[in-house]
N, C-alpha and C positions, 0 to 999 in steps of 0.2 A: 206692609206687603211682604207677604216673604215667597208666592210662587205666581209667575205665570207663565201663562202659555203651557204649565206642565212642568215649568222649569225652576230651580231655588232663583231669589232674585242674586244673590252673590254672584250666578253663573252668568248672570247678563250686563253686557256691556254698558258702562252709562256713558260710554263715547259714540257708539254704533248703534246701539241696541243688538245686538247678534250676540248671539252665546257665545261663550269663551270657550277656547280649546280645553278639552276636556271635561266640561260640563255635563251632570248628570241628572235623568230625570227624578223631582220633588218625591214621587212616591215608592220605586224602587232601586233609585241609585245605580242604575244602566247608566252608560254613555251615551248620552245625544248622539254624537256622530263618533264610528269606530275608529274614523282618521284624526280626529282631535281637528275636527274643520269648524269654522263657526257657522251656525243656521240659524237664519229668520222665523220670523212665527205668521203662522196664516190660518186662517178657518175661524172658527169659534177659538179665543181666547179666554180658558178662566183664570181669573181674579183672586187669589186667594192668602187670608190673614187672620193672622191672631183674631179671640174677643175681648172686644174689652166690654163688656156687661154695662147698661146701665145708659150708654150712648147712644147714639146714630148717627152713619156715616154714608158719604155720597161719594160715586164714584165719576170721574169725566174724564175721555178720552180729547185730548188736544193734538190735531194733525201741525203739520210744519208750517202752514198759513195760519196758524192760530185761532183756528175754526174749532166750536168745543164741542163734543157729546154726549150727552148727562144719561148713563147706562140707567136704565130702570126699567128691564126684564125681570120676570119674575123667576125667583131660583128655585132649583130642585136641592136640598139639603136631606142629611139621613143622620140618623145616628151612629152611633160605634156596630151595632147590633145590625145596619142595613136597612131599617126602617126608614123612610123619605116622608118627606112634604114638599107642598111647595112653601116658600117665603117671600111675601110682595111687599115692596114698595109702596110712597108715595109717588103723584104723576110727577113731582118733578126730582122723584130717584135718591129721597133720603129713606136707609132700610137703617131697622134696630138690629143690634149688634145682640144674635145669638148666642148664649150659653154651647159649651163645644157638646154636651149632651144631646143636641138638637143639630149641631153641625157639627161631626165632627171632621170632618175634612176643610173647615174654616175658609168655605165657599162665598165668597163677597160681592163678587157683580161678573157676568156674560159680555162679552167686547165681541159681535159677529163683525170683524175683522175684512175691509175690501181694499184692494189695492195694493202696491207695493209701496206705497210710504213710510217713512216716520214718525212715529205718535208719539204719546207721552201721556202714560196714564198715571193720574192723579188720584189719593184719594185726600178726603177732606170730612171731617170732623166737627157736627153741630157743634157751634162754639169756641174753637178751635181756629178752626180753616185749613189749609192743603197741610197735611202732619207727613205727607210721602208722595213719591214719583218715580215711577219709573219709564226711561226712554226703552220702543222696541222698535225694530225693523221689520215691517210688514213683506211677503212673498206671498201672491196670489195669482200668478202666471206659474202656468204649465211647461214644463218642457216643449219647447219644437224639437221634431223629428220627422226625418224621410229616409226611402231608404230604394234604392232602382239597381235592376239589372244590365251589364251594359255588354255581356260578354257571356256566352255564344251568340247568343243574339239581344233580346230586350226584353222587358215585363212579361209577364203570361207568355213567354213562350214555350213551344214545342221542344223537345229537344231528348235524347238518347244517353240512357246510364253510361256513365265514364266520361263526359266532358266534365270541364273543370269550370264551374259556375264565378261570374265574376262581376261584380259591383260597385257601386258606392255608397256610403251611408253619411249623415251627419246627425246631431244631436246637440242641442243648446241651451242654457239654462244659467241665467245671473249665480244660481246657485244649486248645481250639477251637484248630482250625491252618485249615481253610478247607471250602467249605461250595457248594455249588449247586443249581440247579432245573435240568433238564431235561425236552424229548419224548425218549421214544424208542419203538420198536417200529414199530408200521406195515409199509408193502410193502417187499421187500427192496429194498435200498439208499437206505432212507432217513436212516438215523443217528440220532444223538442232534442234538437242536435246543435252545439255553439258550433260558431262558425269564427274560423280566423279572420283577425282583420287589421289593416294598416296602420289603426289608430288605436295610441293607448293613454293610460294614466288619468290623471281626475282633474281635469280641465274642465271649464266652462264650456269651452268649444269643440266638440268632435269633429271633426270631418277627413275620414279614411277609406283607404280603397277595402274588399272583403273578397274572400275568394273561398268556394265549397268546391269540394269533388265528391260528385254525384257517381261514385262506383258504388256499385250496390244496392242502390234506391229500386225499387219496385216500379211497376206502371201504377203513376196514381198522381194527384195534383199534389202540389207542395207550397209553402209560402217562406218568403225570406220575411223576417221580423225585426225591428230594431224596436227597441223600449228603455227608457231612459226614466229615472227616477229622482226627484230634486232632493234636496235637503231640509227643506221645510218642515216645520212643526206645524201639522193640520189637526186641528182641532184638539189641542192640547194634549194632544198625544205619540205614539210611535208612527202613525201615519203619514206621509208623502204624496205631492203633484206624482200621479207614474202617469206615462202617457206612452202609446205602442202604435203601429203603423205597419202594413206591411204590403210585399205585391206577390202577386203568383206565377208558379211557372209546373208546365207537366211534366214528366217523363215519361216517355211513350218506348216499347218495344216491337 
């Protein structure tokens, strides 16, 4: 094995399964996480390794009750040039081991990935048996997030340019990658505006007071937003759980 999730297996923990600080991704050597934090893997997971020509190999996913899953989706492979196929399987998930001509991204088995558990995926070798493993940490929960008015008055309220808008927000996440308040909405071309607020740093857990000053805003509806982004590796790539929420309020003249 040498990548999943997107990631070299070196960078994965064989204690955790979570990336190691500083870990970067198998195809262009980015940093996983900018803060050197470790991230779970979620979404589609692929599976990728050497060929060894001449063989065939099967791939099983083993959860933490020792319950097994013998992957045998059928792959999308390409060459150097971009050109794809697909490559299938037998039904019980032994596939021949591709020339890199035919795959050159040495694409080995699809793991659609559910739950926050611990797995351990396996491959194993006609005639052989398990030649490799590796332990990951599954992340397939969303951030929570809320976010309320509590000052001049409450949600969708009414209220007059120049008071000082005031709230509270929270945001949570086993594995919190980063997190903000903003305005947005109002008259066209107004944009999203960050708004201060009581809570800081890269915690699992937010929960902060926030306060805007509405001097200058226009008559027009407005929303206060909080949006929160995990850490997760979704779908073997740069993508992230982001999940956003927000409530209204006008400013009337």
């Amino acid at each position: 094995l040498t990548a999943i999730g997107g990631v070299g297996v070196p960078y994965i923990s064989d204690v955790d399964g979570l990336t190691v600080p500083g870990a970067q991704y198998f195809d262009n050597g980015s940093q996983v996480d900018g803060n050197n934090r470790s991230c779970p893997f979620g979404g589609l997971v692929i599976i990728r390794g050497p060929a060894i020509v001449g063989n065939r190999y099967r791939l099983q996913v083993i959860d933490s009750g020792g319950a097994s899953q013998t992957l045998t989706e059928k792959l999308w492979v390409s060459t150097s040039g971009g050109v794809g196929s697909y490559h299938t399987g037998t039904v019980d998930g032994w596939f021949d081991y591709l020339p890199i001509a035919q795959n050159f991204e040495g694409v080995l088995g699809y793991y659609r990935s559910t739950g926050d558990g611990l797995v351990t995926i396996q491959l194993e070798i006609e005639g052989d048996g398990v030649v490799d493993s590796q332990l990951i940490q599954l992340d397939n929960t969303w951030p929570d997030v809320a976010v309320s008015i509590t000052a001049p008055g409450g949600d969708c309220d009414l209220m007059e340019p120049g008071v000082l808008l005031e709230g509270e927000v929270t945001a949570t996440d086993d594995y919190m990658g980063s997190w903000y308040v903003e305005i947005d909405g109002g008259p066209a071309g107004f944009g999203p505006v960050p708004v201060t607020t009581g809570a800081s740093g890269l915690t699992n857990v937010v929960a902060g007071a926030w306060t805007f000053d509405t001097t200058g805003l226009e008559q027009c509806g407005y929303v206060v937003r909080v949006v929160a982004t995990d850490r997760a590796i979704v779908g073997s790539g740069s993508s992230h759980h982001r999940l956003s929420t927000d409530v209204g309020f006008c400013i009337i003249e």
